[in-house]
N, C-alpha and C positions, 0 to 999 in steps of 0.2 A: 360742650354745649352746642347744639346744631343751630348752626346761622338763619334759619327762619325764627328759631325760639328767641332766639337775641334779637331779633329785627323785632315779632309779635310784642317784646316787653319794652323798648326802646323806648318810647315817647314817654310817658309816665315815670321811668325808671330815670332816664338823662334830670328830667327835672328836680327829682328828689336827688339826685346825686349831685347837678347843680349848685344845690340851696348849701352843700359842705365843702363842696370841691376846693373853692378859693380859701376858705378859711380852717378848714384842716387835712393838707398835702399829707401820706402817708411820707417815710422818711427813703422811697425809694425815689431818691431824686438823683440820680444818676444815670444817666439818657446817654449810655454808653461810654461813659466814663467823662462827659460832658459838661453837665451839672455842675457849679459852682455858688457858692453863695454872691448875693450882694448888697451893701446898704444902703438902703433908704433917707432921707429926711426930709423934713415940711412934710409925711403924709397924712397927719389928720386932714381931714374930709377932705383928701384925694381920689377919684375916680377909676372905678377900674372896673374892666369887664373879663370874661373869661369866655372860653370856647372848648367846647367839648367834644372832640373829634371819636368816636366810637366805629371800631373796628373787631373783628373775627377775634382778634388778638388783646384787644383789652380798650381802655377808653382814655386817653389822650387826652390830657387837660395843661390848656395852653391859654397863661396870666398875661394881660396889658399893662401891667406895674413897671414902671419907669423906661417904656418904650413907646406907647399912646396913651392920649387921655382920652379914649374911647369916644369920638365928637359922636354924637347923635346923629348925627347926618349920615354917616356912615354906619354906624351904627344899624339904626333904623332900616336902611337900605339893603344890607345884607344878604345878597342870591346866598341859600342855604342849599340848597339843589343843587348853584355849580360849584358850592366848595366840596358836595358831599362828591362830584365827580372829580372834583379837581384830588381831594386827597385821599381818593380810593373807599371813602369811609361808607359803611352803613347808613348812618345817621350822624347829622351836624347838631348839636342845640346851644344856643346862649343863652349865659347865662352874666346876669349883669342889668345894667350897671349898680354895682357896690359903691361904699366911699369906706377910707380905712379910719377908723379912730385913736388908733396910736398917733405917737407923734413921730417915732421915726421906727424902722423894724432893719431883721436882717434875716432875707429868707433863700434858697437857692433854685436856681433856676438854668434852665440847657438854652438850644438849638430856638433861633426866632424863625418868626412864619408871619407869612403875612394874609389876612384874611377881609379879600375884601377891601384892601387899604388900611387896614388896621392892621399894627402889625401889635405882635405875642411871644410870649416866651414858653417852652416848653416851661413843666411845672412839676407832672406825677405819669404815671400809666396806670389807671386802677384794673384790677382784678374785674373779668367779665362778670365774675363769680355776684360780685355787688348789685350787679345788676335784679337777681331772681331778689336780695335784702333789701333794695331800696326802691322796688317798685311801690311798694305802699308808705314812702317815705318815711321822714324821721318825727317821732311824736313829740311836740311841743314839752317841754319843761322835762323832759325822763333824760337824766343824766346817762352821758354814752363815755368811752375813753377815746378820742382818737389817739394816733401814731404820729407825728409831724416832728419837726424841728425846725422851728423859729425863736426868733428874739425881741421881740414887742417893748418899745418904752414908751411910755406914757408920762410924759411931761411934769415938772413940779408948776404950781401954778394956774394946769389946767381943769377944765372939768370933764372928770368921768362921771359914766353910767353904768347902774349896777342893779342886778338882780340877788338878794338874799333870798337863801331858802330857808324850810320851817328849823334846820340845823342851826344854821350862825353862817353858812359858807357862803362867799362872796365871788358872781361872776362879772366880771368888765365886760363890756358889749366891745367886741372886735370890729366891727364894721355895721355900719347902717343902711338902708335900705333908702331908694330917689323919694319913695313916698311921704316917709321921714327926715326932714334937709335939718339939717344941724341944729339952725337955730331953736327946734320945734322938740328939740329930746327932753330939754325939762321935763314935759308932760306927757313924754311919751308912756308911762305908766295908768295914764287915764285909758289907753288905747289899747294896753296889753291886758288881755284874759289870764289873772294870774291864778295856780292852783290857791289852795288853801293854806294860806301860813308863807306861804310867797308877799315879799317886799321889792319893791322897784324905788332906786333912791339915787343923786344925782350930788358929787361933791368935790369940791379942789381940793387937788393934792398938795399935801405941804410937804413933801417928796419926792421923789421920780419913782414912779412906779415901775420895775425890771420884772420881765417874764421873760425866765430863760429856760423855752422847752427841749424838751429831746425825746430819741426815742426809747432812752433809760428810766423815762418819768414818766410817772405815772400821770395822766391828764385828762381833767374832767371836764365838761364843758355841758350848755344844754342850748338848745334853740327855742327861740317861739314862734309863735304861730304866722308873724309874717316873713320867717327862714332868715331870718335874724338870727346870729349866732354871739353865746357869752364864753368865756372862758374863766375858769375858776383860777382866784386868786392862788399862789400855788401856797402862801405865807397862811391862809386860812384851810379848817379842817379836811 
């Protein structure tokens, strides 16, 4: 792919690949043999932001997961221009701030960086290739497979949120979006455009809910319209 063509689709393309980047990592998490997992707990509605370093060679996606809590200040503040010289890259974009809805995960992660004051952990290197698929981003509610490996638990006692489709299959909302703050998801189905035969429903577990992905599984998931992403139950169809 010629480095102008990469540059011309950048800004559109970074966004839509933004909106999966944090919530489904391909299983190449291996940053020269670096990569290691690690676990999580207390992260429901934990903050995190992500950074998308896009280069000649692929796009560099580097997670704030238990290294910053991504303060706004900083945040906000962000010279995009001199981290795009600081780290040779093309194009910089953020993407963020998420909050996670599990209650505790265990995901793996390389080499930290610091951007800005904000410091990150490597996470994936996607295929430039994504770039020409996800310029016209990902369509609301059309069921996609990614490739990841993580381990999401979701709390006995807690409340999840879920999208049924017109099947019976059940997806948990992985992370929520700052426009949506926790307390406000009950209703967050009043605000979602659901296809036809689409249900939005909100309920305690009277078990711990384990999703243990890989790259052996097969893995459904769909997003909606505000780059909100679900993950399908794996126990349902």
């Amino acid at each position: 792919m010629q480095v102008q063509r990469l540059a011309s689709n950048l800004s559109s393309a970074l966004i839509a690949l933004a909106a999966i980047a944090s919530l489904y990592i391909p299983p190449a998490a291996a940053q020269d043999g670096t990569a290691k997992p690690y676990t999580f707990s207390n992260t429901r509605d934990m903050r995190f932001c992500e950074i998308l370093v896009a280069k000649k060679s692929g796009i560099e996606v580097y997670n704030t997961t238990g290294v910053s809590d991504c303060s706004p200040e900083l945040w906000n503040a962000m010279d995009l221009e001199s981290l795009q010289k600081q780290f040779g890259a093309l194009k910089i974009e953020k993407n963020g701030p998420h909050f996670w809805m599990m209650d505790s995960q265990t995901v793996s992660f390389g080499a930290e960086a610091s951007f800005g004051g904000i410091n990150a952990r490597w996470a994936a290197k996607l295929d430039p290739a994504l770039i020409e698929k996800q310029a016209s981003g990902t369509e609301p509610y059309k069921v996609f497979t990614p490739k990841k490996t993580q381990t999401m638990i979701y709390a006995k006692g807690k409340p999840v949120y879920e999208l049924i489709d017109p099947d019976g299959n059940v997806y948990v909302l992985q992370a929520h979006e700052e426009q949506f703050p926790i307390a406000s998801l009950d209703k967050l189905g009043e605000q979602l455009k659901l296809p036809t035969g689409w249900q939005y429903r909100s309920r305690i577990l009277t078990d711990d809910l384990v999703m243990d992905l890989g790259p052996d599984k097969t893995i459904y998931a769909v997003g909606d319209q505000y780059h909100q992403y679900w993950t399908r139950i794996p126990t349902t169809k």
